[in-house]
TIMI-2910 file (N, C-alpha, C, CB; in pm, 1 decimal, decimal comma, always signed):
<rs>
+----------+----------+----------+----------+----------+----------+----------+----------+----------+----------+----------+----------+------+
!      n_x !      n_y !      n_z !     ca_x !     ca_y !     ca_z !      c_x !      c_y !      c_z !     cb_x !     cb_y !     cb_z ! resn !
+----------+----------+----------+----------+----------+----------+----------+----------+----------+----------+----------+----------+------+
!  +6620,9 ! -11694,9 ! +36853,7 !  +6670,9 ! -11823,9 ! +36897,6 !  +6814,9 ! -11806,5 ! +36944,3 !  +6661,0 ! -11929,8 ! +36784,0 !  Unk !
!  +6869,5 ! -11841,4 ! +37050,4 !  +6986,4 ! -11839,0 ! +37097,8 !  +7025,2 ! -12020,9 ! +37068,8 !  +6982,1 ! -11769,8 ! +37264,8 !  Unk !
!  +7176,0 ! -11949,4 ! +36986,8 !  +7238,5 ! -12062,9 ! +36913,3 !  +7339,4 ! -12087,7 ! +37013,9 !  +7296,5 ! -12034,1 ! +36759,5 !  Unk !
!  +7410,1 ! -12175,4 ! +37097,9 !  +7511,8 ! -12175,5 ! +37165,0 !  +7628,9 ! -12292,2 ! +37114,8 !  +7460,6 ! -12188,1 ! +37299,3 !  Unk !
!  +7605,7 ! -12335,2 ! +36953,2 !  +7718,1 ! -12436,9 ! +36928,8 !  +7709,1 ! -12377,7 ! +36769,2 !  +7683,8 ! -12632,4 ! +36967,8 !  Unk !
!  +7793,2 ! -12423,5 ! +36671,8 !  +7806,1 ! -12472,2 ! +36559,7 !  +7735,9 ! -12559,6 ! +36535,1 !  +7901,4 ! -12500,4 ! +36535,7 !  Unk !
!  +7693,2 ! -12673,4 ! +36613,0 !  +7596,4 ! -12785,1 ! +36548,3 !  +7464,8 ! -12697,1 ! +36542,6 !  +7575,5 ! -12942,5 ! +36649,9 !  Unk !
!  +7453,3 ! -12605,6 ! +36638,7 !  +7320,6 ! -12568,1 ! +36611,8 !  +7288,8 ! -12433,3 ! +36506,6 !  +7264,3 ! -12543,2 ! +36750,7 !  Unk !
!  +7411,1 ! -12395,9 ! +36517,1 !  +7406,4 ! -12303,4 ! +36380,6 !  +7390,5 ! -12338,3 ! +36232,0 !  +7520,2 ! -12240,6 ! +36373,9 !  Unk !
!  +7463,7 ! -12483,1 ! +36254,5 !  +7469,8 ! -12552,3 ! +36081,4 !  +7304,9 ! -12565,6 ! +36112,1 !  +7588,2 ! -12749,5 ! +36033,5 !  Unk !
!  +7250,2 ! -12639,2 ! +36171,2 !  +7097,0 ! -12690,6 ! +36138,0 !  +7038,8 ! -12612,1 ! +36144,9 !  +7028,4 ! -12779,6 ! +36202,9 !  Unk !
!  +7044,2 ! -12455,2 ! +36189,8 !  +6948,2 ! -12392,4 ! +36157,0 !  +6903,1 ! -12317,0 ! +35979,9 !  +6968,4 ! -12307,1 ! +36259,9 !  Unk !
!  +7085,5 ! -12345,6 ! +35980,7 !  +7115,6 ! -12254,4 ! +35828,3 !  +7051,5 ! -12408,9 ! +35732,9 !  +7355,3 ! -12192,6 ! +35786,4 !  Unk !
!  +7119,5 ! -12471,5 ! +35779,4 !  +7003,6 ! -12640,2 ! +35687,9 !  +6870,5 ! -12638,2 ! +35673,9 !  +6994,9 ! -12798,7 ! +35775,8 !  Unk !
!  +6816,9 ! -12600,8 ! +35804,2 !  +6653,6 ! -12654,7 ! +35822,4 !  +6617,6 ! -12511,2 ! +35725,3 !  +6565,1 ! -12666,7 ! +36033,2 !  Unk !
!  +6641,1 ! -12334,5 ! +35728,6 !  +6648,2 ! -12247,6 ! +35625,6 !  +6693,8 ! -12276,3 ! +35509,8 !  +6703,5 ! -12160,1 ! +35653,9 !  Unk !
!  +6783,1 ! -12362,3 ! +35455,8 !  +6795,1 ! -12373,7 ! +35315,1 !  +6682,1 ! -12462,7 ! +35283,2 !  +6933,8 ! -12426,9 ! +35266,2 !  Unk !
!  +6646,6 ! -12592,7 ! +35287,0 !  +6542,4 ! -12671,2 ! +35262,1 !  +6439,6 ! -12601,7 ! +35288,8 !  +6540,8 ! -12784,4 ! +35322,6 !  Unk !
!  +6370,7 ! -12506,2 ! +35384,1 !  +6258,7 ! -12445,7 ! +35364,5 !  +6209,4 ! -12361,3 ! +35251,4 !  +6251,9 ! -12388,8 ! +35452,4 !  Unk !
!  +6352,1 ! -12310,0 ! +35233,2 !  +6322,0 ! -12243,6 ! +35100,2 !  +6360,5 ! -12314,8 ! +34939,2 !  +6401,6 ! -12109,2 ! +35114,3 !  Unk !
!  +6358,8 ! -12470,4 ! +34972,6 !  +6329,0 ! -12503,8 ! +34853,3 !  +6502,4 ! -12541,4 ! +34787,4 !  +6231,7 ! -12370,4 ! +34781,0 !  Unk !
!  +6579,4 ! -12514,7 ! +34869,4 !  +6715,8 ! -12518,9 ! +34763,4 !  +6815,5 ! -12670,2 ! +34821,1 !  +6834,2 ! -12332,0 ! +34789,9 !  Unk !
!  +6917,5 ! -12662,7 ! +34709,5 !  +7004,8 ! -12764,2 ! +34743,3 !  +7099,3 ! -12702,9 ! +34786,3 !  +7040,8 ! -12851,6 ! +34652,1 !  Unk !
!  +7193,2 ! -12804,3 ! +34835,9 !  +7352,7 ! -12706,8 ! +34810,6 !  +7393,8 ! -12715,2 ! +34725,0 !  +7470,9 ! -12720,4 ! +34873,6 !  Unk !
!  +7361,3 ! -12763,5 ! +34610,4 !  +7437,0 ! -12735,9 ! +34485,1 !  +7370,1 ! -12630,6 ! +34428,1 !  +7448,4 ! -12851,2 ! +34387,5 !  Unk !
!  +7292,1 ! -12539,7 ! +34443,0 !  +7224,4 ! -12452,8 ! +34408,6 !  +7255,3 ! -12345,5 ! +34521,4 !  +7090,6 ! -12499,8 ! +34386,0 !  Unk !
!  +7260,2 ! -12362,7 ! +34643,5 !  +7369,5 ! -12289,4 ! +34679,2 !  +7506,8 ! -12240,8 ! +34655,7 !  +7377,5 ! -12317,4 ! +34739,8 !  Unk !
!  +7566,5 ! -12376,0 ! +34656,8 !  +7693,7 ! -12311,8 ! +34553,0 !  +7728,6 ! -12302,2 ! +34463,5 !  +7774,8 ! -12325,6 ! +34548,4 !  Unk !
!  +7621,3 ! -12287,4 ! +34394,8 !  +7640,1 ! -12274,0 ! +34258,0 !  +7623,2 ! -12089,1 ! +34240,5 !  +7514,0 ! -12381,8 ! +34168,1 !  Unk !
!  +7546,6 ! -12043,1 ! +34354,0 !  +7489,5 ! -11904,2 ! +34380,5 !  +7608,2 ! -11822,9 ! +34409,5 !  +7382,0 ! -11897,4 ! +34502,9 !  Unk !
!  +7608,5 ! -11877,1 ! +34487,2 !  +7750,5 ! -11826,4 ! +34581,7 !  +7898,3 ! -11848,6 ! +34554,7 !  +7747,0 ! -11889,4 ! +34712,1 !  Unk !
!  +7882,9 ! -11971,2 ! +34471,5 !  +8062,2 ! -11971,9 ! +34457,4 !  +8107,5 ! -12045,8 ! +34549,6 !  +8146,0 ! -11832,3 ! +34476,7 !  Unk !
!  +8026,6 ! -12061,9 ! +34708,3 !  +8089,8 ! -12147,9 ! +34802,9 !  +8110,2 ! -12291,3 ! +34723,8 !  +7996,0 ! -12159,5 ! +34942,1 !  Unk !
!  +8234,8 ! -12381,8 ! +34786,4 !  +8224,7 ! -12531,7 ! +34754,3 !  +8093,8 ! -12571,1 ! +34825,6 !  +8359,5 ! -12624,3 ! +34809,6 !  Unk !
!  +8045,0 ! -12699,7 ! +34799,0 !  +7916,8 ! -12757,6 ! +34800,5 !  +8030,0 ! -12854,4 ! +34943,9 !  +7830,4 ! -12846,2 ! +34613,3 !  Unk !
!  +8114,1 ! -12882,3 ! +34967,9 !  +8165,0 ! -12896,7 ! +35069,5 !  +8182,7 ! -12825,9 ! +35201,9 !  +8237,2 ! -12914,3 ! +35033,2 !  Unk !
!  +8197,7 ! -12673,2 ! +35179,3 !  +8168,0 ! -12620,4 ! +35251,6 !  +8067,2 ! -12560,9 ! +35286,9 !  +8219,7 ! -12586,2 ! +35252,8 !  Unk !
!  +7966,4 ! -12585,2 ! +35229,1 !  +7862,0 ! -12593,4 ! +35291,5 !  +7792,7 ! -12705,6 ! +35347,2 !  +7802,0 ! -12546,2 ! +35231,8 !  Unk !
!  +7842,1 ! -12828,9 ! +35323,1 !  +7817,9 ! -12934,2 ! +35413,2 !  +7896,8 ! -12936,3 ! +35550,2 !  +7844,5 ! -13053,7 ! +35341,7 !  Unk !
!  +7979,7 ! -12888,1 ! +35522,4 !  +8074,5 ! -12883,5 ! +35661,0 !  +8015,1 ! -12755,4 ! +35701,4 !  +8262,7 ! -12879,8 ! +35645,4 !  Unk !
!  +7922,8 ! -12682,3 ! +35678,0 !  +7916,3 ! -12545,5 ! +35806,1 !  +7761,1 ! -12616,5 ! +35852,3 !  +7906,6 ! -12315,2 ! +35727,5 !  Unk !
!  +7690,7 ! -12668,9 ! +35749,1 !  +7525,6 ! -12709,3 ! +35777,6 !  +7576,0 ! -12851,5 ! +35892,2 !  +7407,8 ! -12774,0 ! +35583,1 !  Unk !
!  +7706,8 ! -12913,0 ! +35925,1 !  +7706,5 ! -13024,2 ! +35994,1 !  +7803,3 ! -12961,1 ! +36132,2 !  +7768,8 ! -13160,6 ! +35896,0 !  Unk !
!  +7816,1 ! -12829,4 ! +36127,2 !  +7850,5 ! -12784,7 ! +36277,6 !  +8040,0 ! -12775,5 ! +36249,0 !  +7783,0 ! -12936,0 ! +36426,0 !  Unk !
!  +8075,5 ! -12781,4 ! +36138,9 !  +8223,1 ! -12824,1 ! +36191,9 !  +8234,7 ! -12646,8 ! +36228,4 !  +8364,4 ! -12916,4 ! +36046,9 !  Unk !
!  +8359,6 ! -12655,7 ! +36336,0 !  +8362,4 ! -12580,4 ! +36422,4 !  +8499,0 ! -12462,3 ! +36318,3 !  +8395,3 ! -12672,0 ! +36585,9 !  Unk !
!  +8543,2 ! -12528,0 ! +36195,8 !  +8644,0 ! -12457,3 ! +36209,0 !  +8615,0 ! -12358,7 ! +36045,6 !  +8791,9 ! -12564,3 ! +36234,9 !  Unk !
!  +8513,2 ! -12396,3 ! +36026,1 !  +8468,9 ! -12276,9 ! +35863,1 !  +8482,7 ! -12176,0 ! +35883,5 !  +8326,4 ! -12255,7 ! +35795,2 !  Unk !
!  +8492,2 ! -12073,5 ! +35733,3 !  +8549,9 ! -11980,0 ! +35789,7 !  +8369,9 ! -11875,1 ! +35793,1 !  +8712,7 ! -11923,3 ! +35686,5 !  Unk !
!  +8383,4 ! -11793,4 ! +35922,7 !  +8271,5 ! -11724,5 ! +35960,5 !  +8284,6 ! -11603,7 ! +35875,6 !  +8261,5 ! -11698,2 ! +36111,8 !  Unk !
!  +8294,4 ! -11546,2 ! +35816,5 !  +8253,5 ! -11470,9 ! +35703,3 !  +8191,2 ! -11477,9 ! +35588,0 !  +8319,2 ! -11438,0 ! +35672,3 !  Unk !
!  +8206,1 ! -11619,2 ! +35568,2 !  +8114,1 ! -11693,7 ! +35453,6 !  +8018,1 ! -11782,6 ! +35539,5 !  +8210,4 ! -11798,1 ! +35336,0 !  Unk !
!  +8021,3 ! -11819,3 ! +35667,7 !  +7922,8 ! -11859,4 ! +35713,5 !  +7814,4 ! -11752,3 ! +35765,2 !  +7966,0 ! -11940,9 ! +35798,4 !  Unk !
!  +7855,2 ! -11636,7 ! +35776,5 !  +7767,4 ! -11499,1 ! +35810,0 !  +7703,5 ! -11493,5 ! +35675,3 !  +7861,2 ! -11342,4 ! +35853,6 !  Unk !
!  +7792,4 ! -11452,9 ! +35577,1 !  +7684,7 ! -11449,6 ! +35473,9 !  +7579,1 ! -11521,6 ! +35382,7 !  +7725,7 ! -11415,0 ! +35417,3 !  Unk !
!  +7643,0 ! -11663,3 ! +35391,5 !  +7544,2 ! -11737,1 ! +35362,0 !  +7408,1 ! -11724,6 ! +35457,5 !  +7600,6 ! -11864,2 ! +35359,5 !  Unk !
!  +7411,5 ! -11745,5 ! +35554,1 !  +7322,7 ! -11717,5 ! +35659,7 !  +7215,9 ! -11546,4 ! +35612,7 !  +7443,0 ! -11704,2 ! +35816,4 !  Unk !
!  +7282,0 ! -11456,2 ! +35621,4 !  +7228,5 ! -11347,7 ! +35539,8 !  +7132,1 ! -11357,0 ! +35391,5 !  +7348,4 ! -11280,6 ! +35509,7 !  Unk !
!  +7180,5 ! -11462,2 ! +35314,8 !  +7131,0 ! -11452,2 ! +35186,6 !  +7043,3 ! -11506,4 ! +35196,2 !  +7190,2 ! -11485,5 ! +35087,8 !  Unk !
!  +7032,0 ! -11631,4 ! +35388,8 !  +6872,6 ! -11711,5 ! +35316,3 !  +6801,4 ! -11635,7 ! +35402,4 !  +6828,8 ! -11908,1 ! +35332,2 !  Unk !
!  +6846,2 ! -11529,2 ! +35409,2 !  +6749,0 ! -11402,8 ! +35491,8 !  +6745,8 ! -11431,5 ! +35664,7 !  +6554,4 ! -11411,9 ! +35426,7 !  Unk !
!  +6837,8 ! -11471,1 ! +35723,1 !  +6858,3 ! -11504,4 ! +35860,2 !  +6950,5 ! -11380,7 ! +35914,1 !  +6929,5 ! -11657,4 ! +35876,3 !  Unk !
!  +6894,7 ! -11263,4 ! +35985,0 !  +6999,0 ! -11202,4 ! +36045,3 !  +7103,2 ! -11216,1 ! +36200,5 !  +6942,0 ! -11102,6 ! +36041,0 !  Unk !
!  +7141,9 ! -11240,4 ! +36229,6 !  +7244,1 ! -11300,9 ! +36325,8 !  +7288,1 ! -11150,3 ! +36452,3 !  +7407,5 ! -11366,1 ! +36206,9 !  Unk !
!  +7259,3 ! -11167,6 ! +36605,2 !  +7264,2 ! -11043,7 ! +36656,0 !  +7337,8 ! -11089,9 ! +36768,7 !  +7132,1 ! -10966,9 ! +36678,3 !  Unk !
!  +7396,8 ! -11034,1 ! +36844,1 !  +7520,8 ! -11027,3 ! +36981,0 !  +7447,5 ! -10935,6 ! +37049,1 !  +7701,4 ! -10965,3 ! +36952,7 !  Unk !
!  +7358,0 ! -10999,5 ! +37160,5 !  +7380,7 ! -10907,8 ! +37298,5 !  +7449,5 ! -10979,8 ! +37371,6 !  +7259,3 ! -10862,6 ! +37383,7 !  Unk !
!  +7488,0 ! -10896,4 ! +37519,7 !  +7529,5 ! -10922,8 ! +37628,8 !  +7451,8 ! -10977,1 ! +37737,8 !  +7577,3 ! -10832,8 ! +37656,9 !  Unk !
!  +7470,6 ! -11050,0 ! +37807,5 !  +7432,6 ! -11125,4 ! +37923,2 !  +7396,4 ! -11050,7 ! +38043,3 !  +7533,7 ! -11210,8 ! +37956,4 !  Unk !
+----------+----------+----------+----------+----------+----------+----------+----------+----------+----------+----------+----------+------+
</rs>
């Protein structure tokens, strides 16, 4: 799937957490992330920080790839 926003990155990492059954408080409760920031990355805000949005993304088993055009 080619993601071309943050809004569409949060909903994909959303529509993957609810598939597999979890909250975000069970997310961050896993992870340590605030349960805020994970509402703010699952609602697109543009300015989270992408290292914890990479890995969250990783843990619900989503790998993330860069080609060129």
């Amino acid at each position: 799937m080619k993601i071309t926003s943050t809004e569409e990155l949060g909903k994909y990492i959303k529509d993957k957490r609810k598939k597999q059954g979890y909250t975000q408080k069970e997310i961050s409760d896993y992870t340590g992330y605030s349960a805020s920031f994970i509402s703010q990355l699952e609602n697109g805000k543009s300015s989270v920080e992408f290292g914890k949005a990479l890995h969250l993304a990783n843990m619900l088993g989503l790998d993330l790839f860069v080609e060129e055009r």
